[in-house]
C-alpha positions as CSV (number, residue, x, y, z in Angstrom):
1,X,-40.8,31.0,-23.9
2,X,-37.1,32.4,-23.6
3,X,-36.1,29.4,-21.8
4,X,-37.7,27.1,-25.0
5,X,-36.0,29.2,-27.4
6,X,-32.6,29.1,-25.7
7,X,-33.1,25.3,-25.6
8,X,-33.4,25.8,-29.7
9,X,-37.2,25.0,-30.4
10,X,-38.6,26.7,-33.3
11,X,-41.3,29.7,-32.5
12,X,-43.9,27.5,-33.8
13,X,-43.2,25.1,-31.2
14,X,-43.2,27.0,-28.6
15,X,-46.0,28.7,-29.4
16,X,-47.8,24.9,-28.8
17,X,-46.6,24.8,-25.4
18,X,-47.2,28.3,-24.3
19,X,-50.8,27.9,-25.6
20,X,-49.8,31.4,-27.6
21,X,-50.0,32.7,-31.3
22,X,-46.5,32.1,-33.1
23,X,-46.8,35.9,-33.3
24,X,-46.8,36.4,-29.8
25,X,-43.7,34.1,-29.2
26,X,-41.8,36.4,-32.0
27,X,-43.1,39.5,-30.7
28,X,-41.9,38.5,-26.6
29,X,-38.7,37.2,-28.2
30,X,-38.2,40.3,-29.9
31,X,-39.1,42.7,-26.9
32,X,-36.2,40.7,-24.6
33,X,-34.2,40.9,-27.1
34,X,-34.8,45.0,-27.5
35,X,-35.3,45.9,-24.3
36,X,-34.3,42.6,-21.4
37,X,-35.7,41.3,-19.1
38,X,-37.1,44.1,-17.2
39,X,-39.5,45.1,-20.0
40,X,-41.0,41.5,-20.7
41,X,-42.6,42.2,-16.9
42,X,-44.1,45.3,-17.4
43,X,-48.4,45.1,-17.8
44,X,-48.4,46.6,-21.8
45,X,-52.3,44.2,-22.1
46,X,-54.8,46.9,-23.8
47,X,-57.6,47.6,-21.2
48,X,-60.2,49.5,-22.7
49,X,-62.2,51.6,-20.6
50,X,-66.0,51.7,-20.8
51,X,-68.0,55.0,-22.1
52,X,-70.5,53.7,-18.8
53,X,-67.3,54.1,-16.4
54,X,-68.2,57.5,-15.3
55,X,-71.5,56.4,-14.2
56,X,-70.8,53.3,-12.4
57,X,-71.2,54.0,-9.0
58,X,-75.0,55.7,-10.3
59,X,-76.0,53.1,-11.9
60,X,-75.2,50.8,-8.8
61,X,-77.1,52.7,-6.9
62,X,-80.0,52.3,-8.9
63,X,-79.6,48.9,-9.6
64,X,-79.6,48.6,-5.5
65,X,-82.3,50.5,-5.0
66,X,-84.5,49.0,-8.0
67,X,-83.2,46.2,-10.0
68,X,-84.1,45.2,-13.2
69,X,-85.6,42.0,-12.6
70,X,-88.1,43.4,-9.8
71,X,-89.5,46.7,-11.7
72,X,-92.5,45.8,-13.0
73,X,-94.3,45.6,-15.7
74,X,-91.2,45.2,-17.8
75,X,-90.6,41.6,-15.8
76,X,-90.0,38.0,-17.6
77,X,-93.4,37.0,-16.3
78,X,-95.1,40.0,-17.5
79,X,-93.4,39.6,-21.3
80,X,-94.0,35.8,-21.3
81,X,-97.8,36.6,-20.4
82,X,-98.3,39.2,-23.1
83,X,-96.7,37.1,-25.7
């Protein structure tokens, strides 16, 4: 995107080609601008973090030991049966 706008295409344009929002190209722009180069490489992507994390390697387990699929009566064949 730098190299686009430094070549004098409008944000809108190079939003096309990046495949980004026009707010994004302004926002990156602005950032280099703000800060150089440095910060544009830095991982600032929100990752949220599920309530279930906590219990992930229990409910592995479980799923190992008894998966869904497999537990009757509460299978597809049983619902489909009883419909």
């Amino acid at each position: 995107m730098l190299y686009l706008k430094g070549l004098g295409l409008e944000h809108k344009e190079i939003a096309r080609i990046a495949r980004v929002d026009q707010d994004t190209v302004t926002n990156y722009i602005k950032k280099y601008v703000q800060s150089g180069f440095d910060e544009l490489l830095e991982d600032t992507y929100y990752k949220p973090v599920s309530q279930l994390e906590p219990y992930t390697q229990k409910l592995k387990k479980r799923f190992e030991e008894q998966p869904p699929h497999t537990q009757p009566p509460h299978t597809v064949n049983h619902a489909i049966a009883n419909d």
